[in-house]
N, C-alpha and C positions, 0 to 999 in steps of 0.2 A: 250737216252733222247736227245743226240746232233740233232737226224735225226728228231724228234720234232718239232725242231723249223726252219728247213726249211723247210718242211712242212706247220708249222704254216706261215710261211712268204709268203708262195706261194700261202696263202689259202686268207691270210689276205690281199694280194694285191689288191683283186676284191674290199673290203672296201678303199683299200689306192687311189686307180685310181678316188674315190670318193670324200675322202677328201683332199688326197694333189696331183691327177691328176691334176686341175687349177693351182697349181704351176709349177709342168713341163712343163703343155704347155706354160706358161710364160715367159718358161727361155730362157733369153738373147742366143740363139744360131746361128750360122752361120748356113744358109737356101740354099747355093749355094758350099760348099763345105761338101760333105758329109763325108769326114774322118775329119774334122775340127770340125763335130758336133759331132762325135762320141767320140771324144775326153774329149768334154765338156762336153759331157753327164756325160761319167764318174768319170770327176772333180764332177763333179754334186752329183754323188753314193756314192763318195769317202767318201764325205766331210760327209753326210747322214751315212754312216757307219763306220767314226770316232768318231760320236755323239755316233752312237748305242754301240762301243767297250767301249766307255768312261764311258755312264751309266751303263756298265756291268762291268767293273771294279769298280765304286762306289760301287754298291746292291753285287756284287761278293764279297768286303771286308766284307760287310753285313752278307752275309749267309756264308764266313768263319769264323767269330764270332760266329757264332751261331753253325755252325757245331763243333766248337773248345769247346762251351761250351756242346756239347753232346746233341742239341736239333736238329741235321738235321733232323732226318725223321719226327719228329712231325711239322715242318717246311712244309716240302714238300709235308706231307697231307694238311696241313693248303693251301698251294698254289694251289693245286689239287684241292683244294672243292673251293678257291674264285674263278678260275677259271670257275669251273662247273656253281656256283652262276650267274657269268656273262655272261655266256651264257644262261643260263634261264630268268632270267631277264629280261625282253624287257628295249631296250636303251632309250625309253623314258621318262621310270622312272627315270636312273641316270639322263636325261636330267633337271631333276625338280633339282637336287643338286647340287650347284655349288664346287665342290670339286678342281678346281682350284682357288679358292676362295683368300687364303694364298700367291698364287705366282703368283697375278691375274698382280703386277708390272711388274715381269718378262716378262710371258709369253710378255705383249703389249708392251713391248721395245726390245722381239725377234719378234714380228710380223713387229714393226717400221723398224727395220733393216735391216729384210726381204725386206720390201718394195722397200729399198733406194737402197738394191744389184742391184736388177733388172733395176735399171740404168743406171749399167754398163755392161760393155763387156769382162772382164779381166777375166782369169783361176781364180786368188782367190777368183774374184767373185762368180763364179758358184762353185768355192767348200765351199764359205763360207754361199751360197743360200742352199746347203746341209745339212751344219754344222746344222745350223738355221731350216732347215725344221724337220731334226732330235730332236727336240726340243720344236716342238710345240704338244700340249695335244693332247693322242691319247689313247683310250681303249685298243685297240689290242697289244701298245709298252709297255700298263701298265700290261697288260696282260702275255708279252713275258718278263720282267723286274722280276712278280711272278716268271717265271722259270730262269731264272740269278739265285736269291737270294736262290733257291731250289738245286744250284750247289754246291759241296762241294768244291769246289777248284778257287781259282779266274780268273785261265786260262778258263776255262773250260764256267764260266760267261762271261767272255769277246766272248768266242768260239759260244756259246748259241745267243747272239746278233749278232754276225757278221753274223752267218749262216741265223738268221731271216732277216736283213738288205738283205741279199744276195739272199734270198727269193721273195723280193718284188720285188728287179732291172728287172725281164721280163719284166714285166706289165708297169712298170714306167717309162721302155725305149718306149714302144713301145706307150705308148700315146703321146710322145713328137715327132712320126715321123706322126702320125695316128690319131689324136686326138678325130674322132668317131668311132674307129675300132670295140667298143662296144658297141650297142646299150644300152639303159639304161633301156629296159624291162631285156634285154639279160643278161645284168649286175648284177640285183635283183635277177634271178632267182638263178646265182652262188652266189651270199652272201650270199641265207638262207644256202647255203655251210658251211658258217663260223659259227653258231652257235654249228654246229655236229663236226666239227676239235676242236674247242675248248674244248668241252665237252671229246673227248677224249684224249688230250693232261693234260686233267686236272686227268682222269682217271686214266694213265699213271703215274702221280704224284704223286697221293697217295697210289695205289701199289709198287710205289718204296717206300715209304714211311712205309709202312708196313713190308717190310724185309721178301720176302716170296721164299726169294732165289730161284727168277727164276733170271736164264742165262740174262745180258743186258738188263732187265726189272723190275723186284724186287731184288737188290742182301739181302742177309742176313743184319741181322745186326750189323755183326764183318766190316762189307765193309763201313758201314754207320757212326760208331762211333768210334772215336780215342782210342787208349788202356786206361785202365782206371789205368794198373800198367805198366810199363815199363820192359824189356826183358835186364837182367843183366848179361848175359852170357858170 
């Protein structure tokens, strides 16, 4: 399930070079010194996949609550199908709900702050221009978040983000050296990509959810559930 969501991260970058591509290119970087940008880049990934470890350890205490209470696998069918759902879906209908609605304060005072990094110069800028982009509304992280919360273990959530985080850094880097390396027919034709990754990462979910003791992909469900008596021996 870990190899999932790099995968999913690699799948889902052709959507992120769309939405938070203008970010990158944005970023405060040195333009004359190419180990100096590389550098910053990475503050830049850093800071982006400190957010991701951070919300996977939130949703990770999450879904070990829930694995604790003996509801994992109905859980991680339950993720597997909203998953699928979102990919069928055309994005424009969720466009009609404003589901950031509740944290509408938040988000505009990480977008404000967003702003203000970029102008500056300094390493914690660009890793706090990270922190921050990690943070703003995204399907795909809402997406990769379902599979955190589907982890039975909170490493393992944390492990699930970082790999997706660590997914998207190709793309992300290389629009900040290239910034039309892709054309935007070229672009569209790989994201209808992303609705088929999803769809089977979601797949993925609820066969493990089902306990059909396949090897690394369904395990049983002695693997999925805590003992229900304890071993007194």
């Amino acid at each position: 399930m870990l190899f999932s969501a790099l995968l999913f991260g690699l799948i889902s970058s052709l959507h992120c070079i769309g939405m938070c591509g203008p970010i990158a290119m944005m970023l405060p970087v040195s333009r004359d010194n190419a180990t100096k940008k590389a550098i910053q880049i990475l503050l830049y990934h850093l800071g982006r996949l400190t957010t991701y470890a951070s919300l996977g350890f939130l949703f990770g205490l999450l879904g070990k609550g829930l694995y604790l209470a003996g509801f994992q696998q109905q859980i991680s069918i339950l993720v597997g199908l909203l998953m699928v759902t979102m990919a069928i879906i055309p994005e424009k209908v969720f466009a009609n709900y404003n589901f950031s609605r509740p944290v509408y304060r938040l988000i505009s005072k990480v977008k404000t702050n967003l702003g203000s990094q970029f102008k500056r110069k300094s390493p914690d800028a660009l890793f706090t221009i990270g922190l921050l982009n990690g943070l703003l509304p995204c399907g795909l992280v809402y997406a990769a978040l379902f599979g955190a919360i589907a982890m039975q273990d909170v490493g393992f959530s944390i492990m699930y983000m970082l790999l997706f985080g660590i997914g998207t850094i190709p793309l992300m880097s290389a629009v900040v050296y290239v910034s039309n390396f892709l054309s935007i027919p070229f672009r569209n034709k790989f994201q209808r990509i992303i609705p088929f990754v999803t769809v089977l990462v979601g797949i993925l979910f609820v066969m493990r959810g089902m306990g059909l003791n396949i090897a690394y992909i369904s395990p049983s469900n002695m693997h999925l559930f805590i003992q229900t008596a304890a071993n007194c021996y």
